[in-house]
C-alpha positions as CSV (number, residue, x, y, z in Angstrom):
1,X,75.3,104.7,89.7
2,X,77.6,106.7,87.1
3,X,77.5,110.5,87.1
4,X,76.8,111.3,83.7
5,X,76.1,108.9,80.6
6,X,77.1,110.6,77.2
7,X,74.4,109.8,74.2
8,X,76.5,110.2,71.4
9,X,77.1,109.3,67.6
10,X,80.4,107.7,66.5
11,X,81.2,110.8,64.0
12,X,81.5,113.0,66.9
13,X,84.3,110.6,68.5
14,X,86.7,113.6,68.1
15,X,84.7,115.7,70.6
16,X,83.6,112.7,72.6
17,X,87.0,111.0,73.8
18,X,88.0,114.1,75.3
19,X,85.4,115.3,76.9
20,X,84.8,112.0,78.4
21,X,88.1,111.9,79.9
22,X,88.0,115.7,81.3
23,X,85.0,114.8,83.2
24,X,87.0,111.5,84.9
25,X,90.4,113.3,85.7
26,X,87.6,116.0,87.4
27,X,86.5,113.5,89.6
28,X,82.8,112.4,87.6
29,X,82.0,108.7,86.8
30,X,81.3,108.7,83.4
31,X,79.6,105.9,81.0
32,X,79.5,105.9,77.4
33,X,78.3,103.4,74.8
34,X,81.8,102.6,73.4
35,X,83.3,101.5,76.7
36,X,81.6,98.7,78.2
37,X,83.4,96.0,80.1
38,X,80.3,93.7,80.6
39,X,80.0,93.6,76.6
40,X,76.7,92.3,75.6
41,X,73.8,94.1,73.3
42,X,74.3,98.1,72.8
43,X,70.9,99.2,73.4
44,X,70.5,97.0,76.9
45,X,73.7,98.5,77.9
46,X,72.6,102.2,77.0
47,X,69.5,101.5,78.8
48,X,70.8,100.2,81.6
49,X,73.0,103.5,81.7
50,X,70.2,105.7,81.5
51,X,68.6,104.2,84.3
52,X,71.3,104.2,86.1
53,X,72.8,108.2,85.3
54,X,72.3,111.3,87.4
55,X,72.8,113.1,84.0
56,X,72.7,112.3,80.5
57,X,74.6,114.6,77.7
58,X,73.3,114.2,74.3
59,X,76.0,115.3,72.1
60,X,73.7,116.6,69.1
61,X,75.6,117.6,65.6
62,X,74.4,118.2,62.6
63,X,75.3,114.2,61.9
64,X,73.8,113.2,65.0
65,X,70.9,115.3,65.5
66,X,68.5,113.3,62.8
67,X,69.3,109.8,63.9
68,X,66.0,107.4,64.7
69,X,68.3,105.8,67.7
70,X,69.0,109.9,69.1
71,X,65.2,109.6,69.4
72,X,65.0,106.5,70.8
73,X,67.9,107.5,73.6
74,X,66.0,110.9,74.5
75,X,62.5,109.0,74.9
76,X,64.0,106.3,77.5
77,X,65.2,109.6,79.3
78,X,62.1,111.7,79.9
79,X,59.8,108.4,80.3
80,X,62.5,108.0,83.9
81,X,62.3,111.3,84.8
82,X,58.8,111.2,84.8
83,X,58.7,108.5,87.1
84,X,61.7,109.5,89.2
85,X,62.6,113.2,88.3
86,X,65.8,111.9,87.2
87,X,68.3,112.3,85.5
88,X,68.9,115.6,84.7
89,X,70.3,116.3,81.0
90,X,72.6,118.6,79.2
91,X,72.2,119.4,75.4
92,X,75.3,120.2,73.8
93,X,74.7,121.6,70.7
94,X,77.8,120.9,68.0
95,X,79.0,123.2,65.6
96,X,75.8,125.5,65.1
97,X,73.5,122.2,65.3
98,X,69.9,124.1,64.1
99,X,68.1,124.1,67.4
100,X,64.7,123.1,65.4
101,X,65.6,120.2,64.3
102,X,65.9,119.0,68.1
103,X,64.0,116.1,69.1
104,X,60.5,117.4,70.3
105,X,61.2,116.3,73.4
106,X,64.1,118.7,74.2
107,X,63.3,121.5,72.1
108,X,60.2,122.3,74.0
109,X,61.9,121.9,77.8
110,X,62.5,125.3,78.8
111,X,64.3,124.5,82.2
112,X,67.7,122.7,80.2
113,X,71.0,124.3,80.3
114,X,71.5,124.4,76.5
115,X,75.7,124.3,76.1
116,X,76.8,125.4,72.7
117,X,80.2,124.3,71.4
118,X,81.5,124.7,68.0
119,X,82.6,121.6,66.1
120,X,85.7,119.8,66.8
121,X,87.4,119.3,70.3
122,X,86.4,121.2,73.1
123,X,88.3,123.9,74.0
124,X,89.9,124.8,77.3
125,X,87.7,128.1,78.0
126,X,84.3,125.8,76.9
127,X,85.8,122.3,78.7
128,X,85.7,124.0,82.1
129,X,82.4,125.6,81.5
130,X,80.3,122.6,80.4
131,X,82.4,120.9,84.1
132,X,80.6,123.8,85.8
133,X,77.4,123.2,83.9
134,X,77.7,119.6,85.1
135,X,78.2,120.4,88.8
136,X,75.8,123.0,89.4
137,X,73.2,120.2,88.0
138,X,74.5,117.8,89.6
139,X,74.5,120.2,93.2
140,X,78.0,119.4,94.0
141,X,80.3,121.5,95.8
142,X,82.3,123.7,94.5
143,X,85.9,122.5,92.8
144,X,89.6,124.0,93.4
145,X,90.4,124.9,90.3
146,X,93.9,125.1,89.5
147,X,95.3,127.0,86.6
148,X,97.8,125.8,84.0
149,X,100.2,127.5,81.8
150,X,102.7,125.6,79.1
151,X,104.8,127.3,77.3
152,X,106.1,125.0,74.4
153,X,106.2,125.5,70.9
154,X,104.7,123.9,67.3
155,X,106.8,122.2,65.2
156,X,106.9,125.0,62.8
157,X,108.5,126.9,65.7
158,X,110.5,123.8,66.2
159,X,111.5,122.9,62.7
160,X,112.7,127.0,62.2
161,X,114.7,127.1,65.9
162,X,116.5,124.1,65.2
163,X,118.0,125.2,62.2
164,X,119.9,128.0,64.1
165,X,124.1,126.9,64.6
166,X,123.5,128.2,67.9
167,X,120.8,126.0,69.3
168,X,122.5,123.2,67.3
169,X,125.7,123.7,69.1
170,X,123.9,124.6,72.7
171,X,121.8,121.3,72.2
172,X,124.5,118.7,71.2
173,X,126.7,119.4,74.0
174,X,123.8,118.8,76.3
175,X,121.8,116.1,74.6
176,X,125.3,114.3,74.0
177,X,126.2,113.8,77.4
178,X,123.0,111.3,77.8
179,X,123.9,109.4,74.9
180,X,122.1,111.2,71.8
181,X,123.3,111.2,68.4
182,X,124.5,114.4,67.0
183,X,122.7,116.4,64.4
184,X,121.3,116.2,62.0
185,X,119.9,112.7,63.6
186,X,119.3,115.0,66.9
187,X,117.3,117.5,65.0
188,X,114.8,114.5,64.1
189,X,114.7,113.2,67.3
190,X,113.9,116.5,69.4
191,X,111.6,117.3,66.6
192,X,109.0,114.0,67.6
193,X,108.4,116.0,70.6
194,X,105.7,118.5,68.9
195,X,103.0,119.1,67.1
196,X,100.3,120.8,64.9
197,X,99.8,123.2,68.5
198,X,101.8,123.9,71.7
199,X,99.1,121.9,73.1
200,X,100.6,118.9,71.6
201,X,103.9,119.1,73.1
202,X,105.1,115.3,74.2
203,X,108.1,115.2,75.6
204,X,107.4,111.6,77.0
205,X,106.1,108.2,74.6
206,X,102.8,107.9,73.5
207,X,100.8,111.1,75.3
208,X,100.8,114.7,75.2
209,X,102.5,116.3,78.6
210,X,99.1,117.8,79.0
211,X,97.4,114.2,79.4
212,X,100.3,113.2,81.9
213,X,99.8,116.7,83.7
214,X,95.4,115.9,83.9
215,X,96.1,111.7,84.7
216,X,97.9,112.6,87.5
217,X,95.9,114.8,88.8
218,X,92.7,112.5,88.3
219,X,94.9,109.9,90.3
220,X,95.3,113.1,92.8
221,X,91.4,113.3,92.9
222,X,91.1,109.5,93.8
223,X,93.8,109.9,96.8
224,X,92.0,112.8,97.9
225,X,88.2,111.0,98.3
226,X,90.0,109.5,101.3
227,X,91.3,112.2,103.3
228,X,89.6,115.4,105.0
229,X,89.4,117.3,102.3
230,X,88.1,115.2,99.3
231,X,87.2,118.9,97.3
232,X,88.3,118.0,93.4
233,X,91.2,119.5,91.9
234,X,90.0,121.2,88.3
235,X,93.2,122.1,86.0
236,X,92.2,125.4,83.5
237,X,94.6,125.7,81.0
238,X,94.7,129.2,80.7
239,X,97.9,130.1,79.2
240,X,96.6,133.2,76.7
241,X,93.8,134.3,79.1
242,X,97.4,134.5,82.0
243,X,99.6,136.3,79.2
244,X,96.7,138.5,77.3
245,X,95.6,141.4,79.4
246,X,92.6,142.1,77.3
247,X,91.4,138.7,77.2
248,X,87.7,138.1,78.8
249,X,89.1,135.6,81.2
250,X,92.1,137.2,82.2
251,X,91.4,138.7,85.1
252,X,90.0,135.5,86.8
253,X,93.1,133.4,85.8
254,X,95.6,136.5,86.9
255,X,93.5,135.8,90.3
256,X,93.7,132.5,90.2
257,X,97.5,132.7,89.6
258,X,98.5,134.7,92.1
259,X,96.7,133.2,95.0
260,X,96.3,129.6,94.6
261,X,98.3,126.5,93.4
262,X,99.2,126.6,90.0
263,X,101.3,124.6,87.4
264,X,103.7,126.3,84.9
265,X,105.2,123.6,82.1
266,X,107.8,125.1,80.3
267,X,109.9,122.8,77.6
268,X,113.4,124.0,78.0
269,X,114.1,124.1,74.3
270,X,110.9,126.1,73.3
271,X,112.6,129.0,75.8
272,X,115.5,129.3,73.3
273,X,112.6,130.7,70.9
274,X,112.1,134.4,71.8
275,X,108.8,134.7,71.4
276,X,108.1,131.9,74.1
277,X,110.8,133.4,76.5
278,X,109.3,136.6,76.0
279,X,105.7,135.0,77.7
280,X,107.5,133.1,80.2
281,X,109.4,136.1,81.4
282,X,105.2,137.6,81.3
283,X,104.6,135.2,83.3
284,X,102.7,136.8,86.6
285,X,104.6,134.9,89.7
286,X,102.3,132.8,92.3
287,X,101.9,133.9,96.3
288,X,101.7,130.6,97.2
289,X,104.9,129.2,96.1
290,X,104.5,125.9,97.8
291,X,101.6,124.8,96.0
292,X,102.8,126.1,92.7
293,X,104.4,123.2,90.6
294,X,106.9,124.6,87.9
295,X,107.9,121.9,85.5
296,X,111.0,122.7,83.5
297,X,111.3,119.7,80.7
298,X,114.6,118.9,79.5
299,X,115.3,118.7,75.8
300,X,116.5,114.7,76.4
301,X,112.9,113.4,77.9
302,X,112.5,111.2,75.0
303,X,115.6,109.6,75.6
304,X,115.7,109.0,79.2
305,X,112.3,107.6,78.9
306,X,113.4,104.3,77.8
307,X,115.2,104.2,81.3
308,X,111.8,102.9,83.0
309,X,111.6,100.5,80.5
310,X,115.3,99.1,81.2
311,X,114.4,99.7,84.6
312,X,111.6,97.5,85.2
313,X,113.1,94.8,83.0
314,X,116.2,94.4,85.2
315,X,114.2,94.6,88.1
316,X,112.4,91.7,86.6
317,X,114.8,89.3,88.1
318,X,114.4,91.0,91.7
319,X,110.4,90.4,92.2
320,X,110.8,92.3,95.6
321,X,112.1,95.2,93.9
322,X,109.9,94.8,91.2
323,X,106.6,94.8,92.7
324,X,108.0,98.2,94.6
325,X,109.0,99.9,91.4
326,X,105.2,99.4,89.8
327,X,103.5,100.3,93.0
328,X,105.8,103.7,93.1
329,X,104.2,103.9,89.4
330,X,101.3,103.6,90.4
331,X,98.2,105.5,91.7
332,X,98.9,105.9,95.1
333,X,103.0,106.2,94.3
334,X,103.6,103.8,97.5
335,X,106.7,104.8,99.4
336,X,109.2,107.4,98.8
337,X,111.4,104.9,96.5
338,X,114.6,106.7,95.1
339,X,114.3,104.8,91.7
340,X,114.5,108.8,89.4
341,X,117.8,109.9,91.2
342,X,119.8,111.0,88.8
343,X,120.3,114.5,90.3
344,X,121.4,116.2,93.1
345,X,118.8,118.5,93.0
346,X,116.4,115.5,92.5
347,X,118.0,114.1,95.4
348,X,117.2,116.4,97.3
349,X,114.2,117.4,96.7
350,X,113.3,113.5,97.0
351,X,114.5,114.1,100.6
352,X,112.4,116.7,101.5
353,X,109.0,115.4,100.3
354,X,109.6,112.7,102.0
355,X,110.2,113.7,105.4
356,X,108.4,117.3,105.1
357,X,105.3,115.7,106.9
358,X,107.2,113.9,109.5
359,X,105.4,114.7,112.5
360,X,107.5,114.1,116.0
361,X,105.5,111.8,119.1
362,X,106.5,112.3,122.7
363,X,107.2,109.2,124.1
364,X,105.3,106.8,126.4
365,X,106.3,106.9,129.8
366,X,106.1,103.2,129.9
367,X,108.2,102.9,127.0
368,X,110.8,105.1,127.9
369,X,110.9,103.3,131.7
370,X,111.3,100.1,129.8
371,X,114.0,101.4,127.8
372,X,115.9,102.6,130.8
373,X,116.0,99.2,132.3
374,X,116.9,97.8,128.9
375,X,119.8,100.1,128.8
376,X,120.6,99.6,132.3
377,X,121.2,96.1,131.9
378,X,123.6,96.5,128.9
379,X,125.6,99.2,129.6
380,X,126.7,98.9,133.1
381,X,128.4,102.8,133.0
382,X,124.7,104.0,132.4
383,X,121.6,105.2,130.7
384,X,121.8,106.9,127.9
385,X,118.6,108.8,129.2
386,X,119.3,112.0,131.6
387,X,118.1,110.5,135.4
């Protein structure tokens, strides 16, 4: 049985992906119309999911909100929870959707938790709230919720810094010691790394840093479902509520900040920008430095990437290796593989995660009265254990 089922029309894809994949990496099982690995007819399968939901979200818009099938979806859901007083549903209401032309159905249920988003992707203030929304329906317990800061640049910001001899000159001697080309092919090449927003910052193939950052903590979610403390891990990104003092959120992420984990992202060439320093250097600084992760990117992440690549593929011919270098990739990491040493200070740190939870055993007395006799019998000056 999934968590929740999203109802949804294709035009509101741009909304849907993401919220889909927020309520995963927060831990929520989550079926959806477009994603079906049985295959087979749409409306058996959306059925089938709205039997099987503890909560269905219709996405309505003002494209969706009209459609026969929206109807259709909304009567198989109150004809079960008549019967079995489940599921429970959330209306999000898209980009001032006109609340009268809901279907009857959910218009004139007074006990829904109406969620009103504007059009467009959700954002990070409205993202943790509908989560929220969906727990307290659901009754689960309460999350951790970490927040996140990332302090990156557009690539407006980009496209003006780089154009400065002295970031040129600071960048080529670093960037050239990996390998890169000089400028002006370097200027191109650190440029793929951003976007239209901070928010878009990739400093790695094919995904934003942020979807790395909120994978890898939905593969932290599954690892913790086995242990003694299975509570999810929720990451806010709350950079401007962290940096603005007179935002309405600030105060709860300044709290959050100080006295729980945290993650701070920070792309080492957006720093050069003052404006960026400026709210690093704002940044407020954690209690709990342990638990708070500080990623500092390097301005060569694109390049070095294609190291895994080169990596697997010349492990290829060493299947032992192999099959240890795609479980370390994997989501429970399997041992503590030295594969990303390239540092000392990587080295190290390698070191100390993976011996910090090293506990020490006494020994057995049988086992060290065995060992004696062993030792006895090979070394005829002596134990080496005091008599």
């Amino acid at each position: 049985m999934a968590d929740v089922f999203i109802s949804w029309s294709s035009a509101d894809k741009a909304i849907v992906d993401p919220l889909r994949d927020a309520l995963k990496n927060s831990g929520y099982s989550v079926e959806e119309y477009s994603v079906d690995p049985a295959g087979g007819n749409i409306g058996v399968n959306v059925r089938r999911y709205v039997d099987e939901a503890r909560l269905v979200i219709f996405v309505f818009s003002p494209s969706s909100v009209g459609q026969p099938w929206i109807q259709t979806e909304v009567a198989w859901v109150y004809y079960r929870r008549v019967k079995e007083q489940f599921p429970e549903i959330i209306p999000l209401l898209v980009g001032g959707v006109d609340e009268g032309t809901l279907p009857d159905l959910v218009r004139k249920d007074p006990l829904l938790r109406k969620f009103k988003v504007p059009a467009g992707p959700l954002g990070n203030h409205d993202e943790l709230q509908l989560k929220e929304t969906v727990r307290v329906t659901l009754g689960l317990p309460p999350p951790l919720i970490v927040p996140a800061a990332l302090f990156a640049m557009n690539r407006q910001q980009a496209e003006a810094l780089l154009a400065l001899a002295k970031v040129k000159d600071s960048l080529s001697a670093l960037c050239g010691t990996v390998g890169m080309a000089p400028f002006p092919e370097l200027k191109e090449s650190l440029l793929k790394r951003y976007g239209a927003t901070a928010e878009d910052f990739s400093p790695f193939p094919e995904k934003s840093l942020k979807e790395v950052v909120q994978q890898t903590i939905a593969d932290t979610n599954k690892a913790r479902l086995t242990r003694q403390d299975p509570t999810p891990l929720w990451i806010w990104w709350c950079t401007d509520a962290l940096l603005d003092t007179t935002h309405h959120d600030h105060t709860n992420a300044a709290e959050l900040w100080q006295q729980g984990p945290s993650i701070a992202v920070v792309d080492s060439i957006s720093v050069l920008d003052q404006a960026v320093y400026n709210n690093f250097v704002n940044l407020p600084q954690p209690q709990q430095a342990a638990s708070s992760a500080l990623l500092w990117v390097p301005p060569y992440s694109l390049h070095t990437a294609q190291l895994e690549k080169v990596t697997e593929s010349t492990f290829s011919q060493l299947n032992r290796l192999l099959q240890q270098f795609r479980t370390w990739g994997s989501d429970t990491g399997g041992s503590y593989l030295a594969f990303d040493i390239g540092t000392r200070p990587t080295l190290r740190r390698w070191i100390y995660r993976a011996f910090i939870d090293v506990r020490s055993q006494a020994p057995r007395a049988d086992n060290v009265d065995a060992m004696r006799q062993i030792q006895r019998s090979q070394f005829k000056s002596g134990s080496f254990f005091a008599k």
